[in-house]
Structure formats: C-alpha cells, structure tokens
ChimeraX commands (.cxc) that place a marker at each C-alpha (Angstrom):
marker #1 position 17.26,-1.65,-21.16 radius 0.5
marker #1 position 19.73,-1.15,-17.91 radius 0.5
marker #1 position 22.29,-3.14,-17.02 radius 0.5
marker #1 position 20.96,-5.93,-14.91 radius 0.5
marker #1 position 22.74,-4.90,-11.38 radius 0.5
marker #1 position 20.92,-1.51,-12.17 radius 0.5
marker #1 position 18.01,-3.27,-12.47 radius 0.5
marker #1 position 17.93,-5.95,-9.74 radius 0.5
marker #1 position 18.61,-2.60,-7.13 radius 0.5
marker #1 position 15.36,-1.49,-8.43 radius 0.5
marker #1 position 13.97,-4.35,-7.34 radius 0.5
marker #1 position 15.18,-4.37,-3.86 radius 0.5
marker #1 position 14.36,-0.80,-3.60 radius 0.5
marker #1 position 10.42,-1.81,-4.59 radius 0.5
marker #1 position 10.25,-4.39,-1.87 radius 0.5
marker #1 position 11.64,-2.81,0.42 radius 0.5
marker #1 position 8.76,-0.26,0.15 radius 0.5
marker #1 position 6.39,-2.82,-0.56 radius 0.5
marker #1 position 7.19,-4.53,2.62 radius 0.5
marker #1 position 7.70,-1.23,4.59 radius 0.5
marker #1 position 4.21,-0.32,3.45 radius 0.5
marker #1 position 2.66,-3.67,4.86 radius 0.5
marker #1 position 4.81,-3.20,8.10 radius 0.5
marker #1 position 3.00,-0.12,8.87 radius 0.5
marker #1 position -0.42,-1.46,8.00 radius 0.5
marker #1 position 0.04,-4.40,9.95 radius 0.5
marker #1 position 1.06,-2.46,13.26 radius 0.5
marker #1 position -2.11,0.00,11.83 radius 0.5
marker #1 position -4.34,-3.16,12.23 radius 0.5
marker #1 position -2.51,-4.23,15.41 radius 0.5
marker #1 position -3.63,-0.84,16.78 radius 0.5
marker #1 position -6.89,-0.67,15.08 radius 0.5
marker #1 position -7.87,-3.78,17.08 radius 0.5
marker #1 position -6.42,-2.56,20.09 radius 0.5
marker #1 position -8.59,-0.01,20.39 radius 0.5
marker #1 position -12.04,-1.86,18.79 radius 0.5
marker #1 position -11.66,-4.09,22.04 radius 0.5
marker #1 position -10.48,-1.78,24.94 radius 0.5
marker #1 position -12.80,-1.24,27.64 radius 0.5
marker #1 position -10.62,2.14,28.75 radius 0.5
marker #1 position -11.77,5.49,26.42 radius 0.5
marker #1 position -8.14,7.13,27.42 radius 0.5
marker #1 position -6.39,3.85,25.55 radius 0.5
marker #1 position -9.04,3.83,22.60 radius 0.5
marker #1 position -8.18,8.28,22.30 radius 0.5
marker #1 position -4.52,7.18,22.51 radius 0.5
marker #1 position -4.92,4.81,19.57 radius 0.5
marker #1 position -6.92,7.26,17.48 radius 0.5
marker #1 position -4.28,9.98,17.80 radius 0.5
marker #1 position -1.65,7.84,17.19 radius 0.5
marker #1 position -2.74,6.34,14.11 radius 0.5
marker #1 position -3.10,9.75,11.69 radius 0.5
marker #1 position 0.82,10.23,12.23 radius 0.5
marker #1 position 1.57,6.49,11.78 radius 0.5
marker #1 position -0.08,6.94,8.73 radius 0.5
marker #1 position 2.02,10.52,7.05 radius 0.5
marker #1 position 5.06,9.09,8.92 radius 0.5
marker #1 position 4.86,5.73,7.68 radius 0.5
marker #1 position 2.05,4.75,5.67 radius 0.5
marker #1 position 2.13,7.75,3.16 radius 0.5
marker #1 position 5.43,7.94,2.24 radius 0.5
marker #1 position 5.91,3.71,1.92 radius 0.5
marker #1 position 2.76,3.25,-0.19 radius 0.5
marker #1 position 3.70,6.32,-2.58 radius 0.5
marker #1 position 7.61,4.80,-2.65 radius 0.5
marker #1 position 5.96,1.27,-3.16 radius 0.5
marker #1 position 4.17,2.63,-6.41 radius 0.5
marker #1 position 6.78,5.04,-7.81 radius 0.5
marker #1 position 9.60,1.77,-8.31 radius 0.5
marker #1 position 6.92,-0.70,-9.17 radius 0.5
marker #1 position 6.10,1.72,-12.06 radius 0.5
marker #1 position 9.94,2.73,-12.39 radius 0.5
marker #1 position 11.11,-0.94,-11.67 radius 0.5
marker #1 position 8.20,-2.02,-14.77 radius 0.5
marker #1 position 9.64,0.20,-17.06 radius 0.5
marker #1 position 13.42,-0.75,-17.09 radius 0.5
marker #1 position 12.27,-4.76,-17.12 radius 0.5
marker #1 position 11.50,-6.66,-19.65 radius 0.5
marker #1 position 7.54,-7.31,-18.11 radius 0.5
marker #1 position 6.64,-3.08,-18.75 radius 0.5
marker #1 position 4.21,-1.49,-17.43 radius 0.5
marker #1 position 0.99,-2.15,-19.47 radius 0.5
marker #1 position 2.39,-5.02,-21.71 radius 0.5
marker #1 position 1.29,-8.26,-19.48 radius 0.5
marker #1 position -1.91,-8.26,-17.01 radius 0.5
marker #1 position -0.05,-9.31,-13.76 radius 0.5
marker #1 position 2.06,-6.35,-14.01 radius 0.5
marker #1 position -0.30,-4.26,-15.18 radius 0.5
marker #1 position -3.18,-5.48,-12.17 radius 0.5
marker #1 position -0.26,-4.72,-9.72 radius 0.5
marker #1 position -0.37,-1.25,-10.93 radius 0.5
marker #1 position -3.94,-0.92,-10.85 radius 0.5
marker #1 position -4.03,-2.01,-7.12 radius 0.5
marker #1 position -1.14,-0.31,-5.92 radius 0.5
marker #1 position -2.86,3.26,-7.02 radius 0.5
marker #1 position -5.98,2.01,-5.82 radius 0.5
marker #1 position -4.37,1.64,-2.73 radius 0.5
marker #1 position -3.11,4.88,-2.38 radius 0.5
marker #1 position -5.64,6.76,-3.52 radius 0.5
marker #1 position -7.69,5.05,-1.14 radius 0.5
marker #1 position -5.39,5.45,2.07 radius 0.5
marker #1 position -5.02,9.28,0.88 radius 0.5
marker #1 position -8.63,9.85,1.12 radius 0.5
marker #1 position -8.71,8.03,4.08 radius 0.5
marker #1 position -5.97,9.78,5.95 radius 0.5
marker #1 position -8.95,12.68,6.31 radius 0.5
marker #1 position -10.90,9.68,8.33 radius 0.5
marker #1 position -8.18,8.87,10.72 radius 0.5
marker #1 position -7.20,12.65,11.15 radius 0.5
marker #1 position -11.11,13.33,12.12 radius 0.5
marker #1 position -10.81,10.54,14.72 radius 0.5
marker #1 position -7.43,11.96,16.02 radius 0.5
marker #1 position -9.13,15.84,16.20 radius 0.5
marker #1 position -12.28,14.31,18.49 radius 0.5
marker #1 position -9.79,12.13,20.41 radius 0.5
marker #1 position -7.58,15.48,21.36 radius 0.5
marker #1 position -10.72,17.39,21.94 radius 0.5
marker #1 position -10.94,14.92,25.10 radius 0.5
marker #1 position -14.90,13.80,23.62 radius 0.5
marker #1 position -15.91,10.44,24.56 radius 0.5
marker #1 position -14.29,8.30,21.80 radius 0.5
marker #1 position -15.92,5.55,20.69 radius 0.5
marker #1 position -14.24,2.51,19.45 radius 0.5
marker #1 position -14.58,2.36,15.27 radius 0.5
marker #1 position -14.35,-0.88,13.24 radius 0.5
marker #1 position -13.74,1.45,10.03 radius 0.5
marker #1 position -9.75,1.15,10.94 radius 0.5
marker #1 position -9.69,-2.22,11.65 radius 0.5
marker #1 position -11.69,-2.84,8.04 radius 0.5
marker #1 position -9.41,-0.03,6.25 radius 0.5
marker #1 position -6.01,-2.26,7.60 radius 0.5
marker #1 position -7.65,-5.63,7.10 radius 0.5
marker #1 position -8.33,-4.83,3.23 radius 0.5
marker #1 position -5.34,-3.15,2.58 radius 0.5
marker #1 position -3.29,-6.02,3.80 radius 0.5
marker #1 position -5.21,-8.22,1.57 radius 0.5
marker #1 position -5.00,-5.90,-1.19 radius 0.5
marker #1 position -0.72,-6.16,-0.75 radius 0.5
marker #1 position -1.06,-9.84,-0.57 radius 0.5
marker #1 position -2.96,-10.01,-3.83 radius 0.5
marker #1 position 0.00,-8.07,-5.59 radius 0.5
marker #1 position 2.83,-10.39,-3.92 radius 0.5
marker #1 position 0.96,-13.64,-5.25 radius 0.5
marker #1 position 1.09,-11.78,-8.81 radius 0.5
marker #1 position 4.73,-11.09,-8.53 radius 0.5
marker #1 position 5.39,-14.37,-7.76 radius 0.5
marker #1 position 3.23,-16.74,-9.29 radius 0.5
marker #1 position 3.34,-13.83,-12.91 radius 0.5
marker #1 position 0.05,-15.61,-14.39 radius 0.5
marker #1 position 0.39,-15.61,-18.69 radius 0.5
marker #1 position -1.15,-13.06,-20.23 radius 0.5
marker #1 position -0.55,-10.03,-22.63 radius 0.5
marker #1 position -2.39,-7.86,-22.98 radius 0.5
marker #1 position -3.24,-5.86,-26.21 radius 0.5
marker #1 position -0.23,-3.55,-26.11 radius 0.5
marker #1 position 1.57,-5.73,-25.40 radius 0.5
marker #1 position 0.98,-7.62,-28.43 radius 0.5
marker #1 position 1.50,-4.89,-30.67 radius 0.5
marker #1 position 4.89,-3.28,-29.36 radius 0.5
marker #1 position 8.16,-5.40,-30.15 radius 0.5
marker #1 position 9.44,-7.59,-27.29 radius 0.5
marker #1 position 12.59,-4.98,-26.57 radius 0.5
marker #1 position 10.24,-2.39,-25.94 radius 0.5
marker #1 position 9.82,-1.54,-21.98 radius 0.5
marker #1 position 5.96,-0.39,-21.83 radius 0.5
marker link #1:1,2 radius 0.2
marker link #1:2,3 radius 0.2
marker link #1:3,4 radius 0.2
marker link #1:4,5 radius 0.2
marker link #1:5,6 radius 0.2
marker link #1:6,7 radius 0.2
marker link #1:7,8 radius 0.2
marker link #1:8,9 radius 0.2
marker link #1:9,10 radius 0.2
marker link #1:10,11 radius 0.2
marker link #1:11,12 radius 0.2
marker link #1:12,13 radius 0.2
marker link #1:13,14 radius 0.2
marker link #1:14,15 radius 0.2
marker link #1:15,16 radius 0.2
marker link #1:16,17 radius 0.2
marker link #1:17,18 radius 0.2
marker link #1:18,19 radius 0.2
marker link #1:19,20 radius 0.2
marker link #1:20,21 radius 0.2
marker link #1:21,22 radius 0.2
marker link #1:22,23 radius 0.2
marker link #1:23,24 radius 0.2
marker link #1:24,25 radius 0.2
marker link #1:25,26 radius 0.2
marker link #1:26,27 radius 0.2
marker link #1:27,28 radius 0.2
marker link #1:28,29 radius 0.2
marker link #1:29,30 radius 0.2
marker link #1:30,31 radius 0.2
marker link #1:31,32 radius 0.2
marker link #1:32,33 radius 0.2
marker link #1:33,34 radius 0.2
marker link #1:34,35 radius 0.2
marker link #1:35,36 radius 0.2
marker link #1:36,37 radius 0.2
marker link #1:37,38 radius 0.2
marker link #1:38,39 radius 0.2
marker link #1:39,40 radius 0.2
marker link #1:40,41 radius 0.2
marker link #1:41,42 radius 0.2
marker link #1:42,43 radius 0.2
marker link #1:43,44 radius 0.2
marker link #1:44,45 radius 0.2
marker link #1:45,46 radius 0.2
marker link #1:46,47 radius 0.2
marker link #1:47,48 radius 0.2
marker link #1:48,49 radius 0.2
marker link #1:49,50 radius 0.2
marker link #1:50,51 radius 0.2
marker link #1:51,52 radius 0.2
marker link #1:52,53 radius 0.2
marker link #1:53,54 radius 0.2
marker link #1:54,55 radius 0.2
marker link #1:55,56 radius 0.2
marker link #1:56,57 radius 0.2
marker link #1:57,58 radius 0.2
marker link #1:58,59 radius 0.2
marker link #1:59,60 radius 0.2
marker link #1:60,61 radius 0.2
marker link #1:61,62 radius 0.2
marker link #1:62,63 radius 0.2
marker link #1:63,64 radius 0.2
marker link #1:64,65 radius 0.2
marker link #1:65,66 radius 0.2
marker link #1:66,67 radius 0.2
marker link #1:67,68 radius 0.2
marker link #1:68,69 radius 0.2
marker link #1:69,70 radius 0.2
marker link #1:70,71 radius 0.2
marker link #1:71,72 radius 0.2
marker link #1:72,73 radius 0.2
marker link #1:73,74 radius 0.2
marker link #1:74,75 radius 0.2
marker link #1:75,76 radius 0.2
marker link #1:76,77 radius 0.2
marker link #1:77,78 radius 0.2
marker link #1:78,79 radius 0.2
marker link #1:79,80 radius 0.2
marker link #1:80,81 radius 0.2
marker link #1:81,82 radius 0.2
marker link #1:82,83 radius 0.2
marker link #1:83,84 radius 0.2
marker link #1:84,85 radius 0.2
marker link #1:85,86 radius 0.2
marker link #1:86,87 radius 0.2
marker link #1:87,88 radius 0.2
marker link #1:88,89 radius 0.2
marker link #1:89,90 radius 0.2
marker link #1:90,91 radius 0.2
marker link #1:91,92 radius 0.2
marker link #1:92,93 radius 0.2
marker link #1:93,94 radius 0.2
marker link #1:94,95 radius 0.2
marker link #1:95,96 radius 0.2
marker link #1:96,97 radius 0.2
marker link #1:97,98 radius 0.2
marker link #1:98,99 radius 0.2
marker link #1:99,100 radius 0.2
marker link #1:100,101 radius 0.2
marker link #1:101,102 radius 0.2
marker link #1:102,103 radius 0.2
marker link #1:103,104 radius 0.2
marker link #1:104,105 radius 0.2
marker link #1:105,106 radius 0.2
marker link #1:106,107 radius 0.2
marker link #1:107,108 radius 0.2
marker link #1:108,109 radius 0.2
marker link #1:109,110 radius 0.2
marker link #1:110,111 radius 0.2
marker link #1:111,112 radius 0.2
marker link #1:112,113 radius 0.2
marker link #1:113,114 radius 0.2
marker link #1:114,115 radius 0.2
marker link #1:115,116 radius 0.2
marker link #1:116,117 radius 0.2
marker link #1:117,118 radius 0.2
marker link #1:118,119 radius 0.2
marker link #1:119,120 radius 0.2
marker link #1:120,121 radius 0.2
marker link #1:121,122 radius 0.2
marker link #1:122,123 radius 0.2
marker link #1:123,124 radius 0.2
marker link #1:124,125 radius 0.2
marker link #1:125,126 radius 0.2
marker link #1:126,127 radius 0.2
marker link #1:127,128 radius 0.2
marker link #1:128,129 radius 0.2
marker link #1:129,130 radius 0.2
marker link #1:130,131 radius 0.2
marker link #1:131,132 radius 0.2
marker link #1:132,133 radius 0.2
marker link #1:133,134 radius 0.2
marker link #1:134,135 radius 0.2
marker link #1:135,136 radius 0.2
marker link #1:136,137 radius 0.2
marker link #1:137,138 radius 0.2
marker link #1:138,139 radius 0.2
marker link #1:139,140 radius 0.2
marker link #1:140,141 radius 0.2
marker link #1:141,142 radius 0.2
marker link #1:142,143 radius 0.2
marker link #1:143,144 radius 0.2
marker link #1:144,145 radius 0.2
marker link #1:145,146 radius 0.2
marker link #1:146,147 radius 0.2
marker link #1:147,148 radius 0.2
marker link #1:148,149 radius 0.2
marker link #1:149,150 radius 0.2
marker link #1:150,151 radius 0.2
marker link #1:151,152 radius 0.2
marker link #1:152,153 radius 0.2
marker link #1:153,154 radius 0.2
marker link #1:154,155 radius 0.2
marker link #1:155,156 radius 0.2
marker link #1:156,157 radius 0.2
marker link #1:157,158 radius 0.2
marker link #1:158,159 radius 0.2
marker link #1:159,160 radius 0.2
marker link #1:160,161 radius 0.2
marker link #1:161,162 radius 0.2
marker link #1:162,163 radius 0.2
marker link #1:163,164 radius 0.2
marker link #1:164,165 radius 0.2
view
C-alpha cells in the first residue's frame, strides 16, 4: 500500500477529472439543447461545429483522465479494482463511457463537416440524448462512491485483504 497522503492526492486527482468530465458534458448538453430549439440554421451550424472540439479539448482528455486514476486510485486503496462490485461497476461504466463518447466523437465530427460545408443543418436530438445519458451514467458512479453498497465479489473473496486487486 502507499502512504495515505499519497493516496488521498489520488483521490483528488480522480475527482477532479471526474468532475471536469461532467463539466464539459453538462455545457455539451447546454449546447446540445441550444441548438435542438433554435429557430436560426447559422446558430444551430455554430453549435454543431463547436461541439466536436469541445469534445477532443475537453471531453476526451477528462473522461480518459477520469478512468486512468479511478483504475490507478483502485489499485493503491484498500477497495481494488475487481475485489468489491461498487468499485468494480464504476469501472465498468467509466470504460463504457469512453468507449462510447470515442465512437461518438465520429458523430459530432460528421455534424461539424456538414455544418462548415454551409448545408442546411438540421437540428439533431442525438446530442442532446448522447449528453443527457452520459450525465446520468456519471451520476450513477458518484452514488456508488458514496453510498459503496456491500458486496465482494469472487476475487475478492479469494485474495487476502492486503492485497490491492
């Protein structure tokens, strides 16, 4: 194990991504609904370009920071990484999440080319659905971190408590 200090910076470093990553989904969804109701095409194109490089500035690089200390943070606690089911749903989620928002970055970067092509853009709800669910999705792993329901799971049963996985 580390040295607590050690691992309570961990800890701040993992939600501080975890709350930089919702940050930038919630102004996503701001500006997902932005554009669902505008009347004007030139502020619905605006939103649609702007949202592919909200996403590699900001989206991206949180989400993949958010799941490289959870797993880091996991392994220098106590809870590991696959020993009990809250910690181990967490993980499951948070690459869920990013896999997801990878594949969708290809979405958002279509919807940016047709918006600088000057076509008549169209307002999408697949944005607005995309931010909704992945704010949900975050919320789900902050009640597990704080409410840590009981359960081990079968590794965890089988490796001594001192062990970090």
């Amino acid at each position: 194990m580390v040295k607590p200090a050690v691992r309570r910076g961990l800890l701040v470093a993992h939600i501080a991504a975890s709350m930089g990553w919702f940050g930038a989904i919630a102004a996503s969804l701001a500006l997902a609904v932005v554009a669902l109701v505008a009347n004007d095409p030139a502020v619905i194109g605006a939103v649609h370009r702007v949202l592919e490089p909200l996403g590699w500035a900001a989206l991206v690089p949180f989400s993949l920071a958010a799941l490289a200390t959870g797993v880091v943070q996991s392994l220098v606690s106590p809870w590991g990484l696959i020993r009990h089911y809250w910690v181990l749903n967490k993980l499951v989620l948070n690459a869920f999440g990013v896999a997801v928002l990878l594949l969708y970055m290809q979405t958002l970067a279509g919807l940016a080319r047709v918006a600088a092509a000057g076509d008549t853009v169209r307002p999408s709800l697949s944005p607005v659905l995309h931010a909704a669910a992945a704010i949900v999705l975050l919320l789900i792993a902050l009640v597990l971190s704080v409410y840590k329901p009981r359960g081990i799971t079968a590794w965890g049963y089988r490796e001594p408590a001192g062990r970090a996985l």
